[in-house]
C-alpha positions in Angstrom: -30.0 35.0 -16.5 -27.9 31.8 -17.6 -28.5 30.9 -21.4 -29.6 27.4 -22.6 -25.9 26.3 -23.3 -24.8 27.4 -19.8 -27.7 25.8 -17.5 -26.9 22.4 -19.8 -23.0 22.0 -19.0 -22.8 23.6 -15.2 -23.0 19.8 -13.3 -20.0 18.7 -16.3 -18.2 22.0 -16.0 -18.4 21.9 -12.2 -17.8 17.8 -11.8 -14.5 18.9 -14.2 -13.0 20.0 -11.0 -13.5 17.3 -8.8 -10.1 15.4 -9.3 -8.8 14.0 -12.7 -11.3 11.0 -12.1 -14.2 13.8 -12.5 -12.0 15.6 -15.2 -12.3 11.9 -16.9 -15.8 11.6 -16.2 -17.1 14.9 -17.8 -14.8 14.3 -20.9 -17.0 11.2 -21.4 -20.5 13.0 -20.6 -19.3 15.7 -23.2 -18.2 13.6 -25.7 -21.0 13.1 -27.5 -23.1 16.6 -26.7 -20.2 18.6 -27.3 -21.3 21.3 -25.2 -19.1 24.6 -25.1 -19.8 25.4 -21.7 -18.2 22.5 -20.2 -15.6 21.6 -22.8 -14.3 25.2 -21.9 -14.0 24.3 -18.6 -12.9 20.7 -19.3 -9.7 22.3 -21.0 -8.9 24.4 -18.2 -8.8 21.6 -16.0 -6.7 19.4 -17.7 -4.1 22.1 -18.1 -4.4 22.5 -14.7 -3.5 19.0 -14.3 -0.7 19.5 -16.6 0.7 21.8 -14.2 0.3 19.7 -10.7 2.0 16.9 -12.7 4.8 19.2 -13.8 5.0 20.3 -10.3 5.0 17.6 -8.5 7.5 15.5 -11.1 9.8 18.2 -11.7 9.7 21.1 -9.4 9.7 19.4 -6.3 12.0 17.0 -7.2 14.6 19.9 -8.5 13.5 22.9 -7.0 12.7 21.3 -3.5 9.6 21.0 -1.5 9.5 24.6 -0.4 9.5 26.5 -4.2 7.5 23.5 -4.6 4.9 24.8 -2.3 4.6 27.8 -3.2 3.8 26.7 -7.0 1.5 24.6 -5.2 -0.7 27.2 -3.3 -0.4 29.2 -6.7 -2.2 26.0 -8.9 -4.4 25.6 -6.1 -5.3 28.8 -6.6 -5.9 28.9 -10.4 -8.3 25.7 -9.5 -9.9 27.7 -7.4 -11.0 30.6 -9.7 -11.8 28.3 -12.3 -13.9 26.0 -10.1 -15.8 29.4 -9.1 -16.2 30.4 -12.8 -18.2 26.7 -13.0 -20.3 27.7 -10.0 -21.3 31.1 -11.3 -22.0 29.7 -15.2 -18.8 31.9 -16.5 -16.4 31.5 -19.0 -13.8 33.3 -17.5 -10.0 32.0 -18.2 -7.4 31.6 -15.2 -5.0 33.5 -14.8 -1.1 33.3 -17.1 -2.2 30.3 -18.9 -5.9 30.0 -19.3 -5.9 31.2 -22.8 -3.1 28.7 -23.9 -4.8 25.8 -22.0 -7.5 26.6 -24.4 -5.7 26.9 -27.3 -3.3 23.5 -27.0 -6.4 21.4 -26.2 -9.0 22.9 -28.7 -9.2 19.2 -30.4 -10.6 18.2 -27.0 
């Protein structure tokens, strides 16, 4: 059974994975609520985007597009399990650098 806090934040936690544009748009719908739920999973989006920036800006560009893929499929990956944790109302960190993600945008 999903607690109050949970069933509240699921549509900003899950529109948090739709894009940066959705990322955006649920920062803005949880600004003034300030619900957990969906601030946790607002954070791990944005680090997420932090890391397809940093991959497309500077690993492809010095690594080459085939390391480059590979880092690719692995953030894809890490948006994956996080977008699931939305679905299923669960505040479970991705993998490597979920904790940090939350911990370097805890002002968010």
């Amino acid at each position: 059974m999903e607690n109050h806090e949970v069933r509240e934040g699921k549509t900003m936690a899950i529109i948090s994975y739709i894009t940066i544009f959705g990322t955006i748009a649920a920062f803005i719908m949880n600004y003034k609520k300030r619900n957990s739920f969906a601030g946790f999973h607002i954070k791990q989006m944005i680090g997420i985007f932090f890391l397809s920036m940093i991959n497309k800006y500077v690993i492809l560009d010095y690594a080459g597009r085939f390391f480059g893929g590979f880092v690719f499929l692995f953030i894809a990956s890490l948006w994956l399990i996080g977008f699931i944790g939305a679905v299923r109302g669960q505040e479970k960190v991705i993998p490597f650098l979920g904790e940090q993600f939350q911990e370097w945008f805890k002002n968010l």
